[in-house]
N, C-alpha and C positions, 0 to 999 in steps of 0.2 A: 296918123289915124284920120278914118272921114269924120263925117261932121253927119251927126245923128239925126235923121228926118223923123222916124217915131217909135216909140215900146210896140212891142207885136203882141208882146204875154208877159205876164210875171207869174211865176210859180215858186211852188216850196218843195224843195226833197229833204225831207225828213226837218233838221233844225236849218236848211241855208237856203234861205229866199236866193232866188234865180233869174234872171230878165235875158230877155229876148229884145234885142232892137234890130232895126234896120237902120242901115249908114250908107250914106252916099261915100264912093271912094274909098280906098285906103292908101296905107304907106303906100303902097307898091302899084297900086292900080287906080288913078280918078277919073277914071271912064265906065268902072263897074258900079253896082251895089254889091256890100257884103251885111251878112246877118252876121249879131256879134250877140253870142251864150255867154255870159258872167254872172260873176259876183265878188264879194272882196276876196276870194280865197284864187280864182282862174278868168281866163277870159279867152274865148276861143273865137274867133273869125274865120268863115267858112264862106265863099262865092253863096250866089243864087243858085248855081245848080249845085254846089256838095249839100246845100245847105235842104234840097227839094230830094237828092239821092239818101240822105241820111232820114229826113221825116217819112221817106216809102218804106224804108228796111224798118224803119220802126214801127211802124204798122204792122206793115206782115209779121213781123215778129209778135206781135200783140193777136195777130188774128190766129197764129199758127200754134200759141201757146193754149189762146182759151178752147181751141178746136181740142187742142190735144188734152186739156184739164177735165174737158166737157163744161166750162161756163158758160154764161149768159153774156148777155153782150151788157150787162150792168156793171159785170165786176170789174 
């Protein structure tokens, strides 16, 4: 594994607190950065770009739903 430069977020889905870091390097690659989603139960390592492809689809999915619920951009 890299060697952790900093937390980006911590969050909670429902009861399992979640953390977001940035790491220099990993197993396979120490000339990248990877973002690393865990917690005690998963840990998923994703490059900079799956890691920039997955937070746009999440979005749009977020925009395309409250469009389609008719919310507010609060909810």
């Amino acid at each position: 594994m890299g060697e952790k430069i900093r937390d980006l977020a911590k969050l909670q889905l429902r009861d399992m607190p979640v953390h977001i870091e940035l790491n220099a390097g990993s197993a396979y690659h120490s000339d990248s950065n990877y973002i690393h989603i865990q917690n005690d139960r998963f840990r998923l390592e994703l490059s900079d770009r799956e890691y920039l492809q997955i937070a746009v689809a999440v979005r749009a999915a977020a925009d395309k739903i409250k469009k389609y619920k008719e919310l507010d951009d609060d909810a």
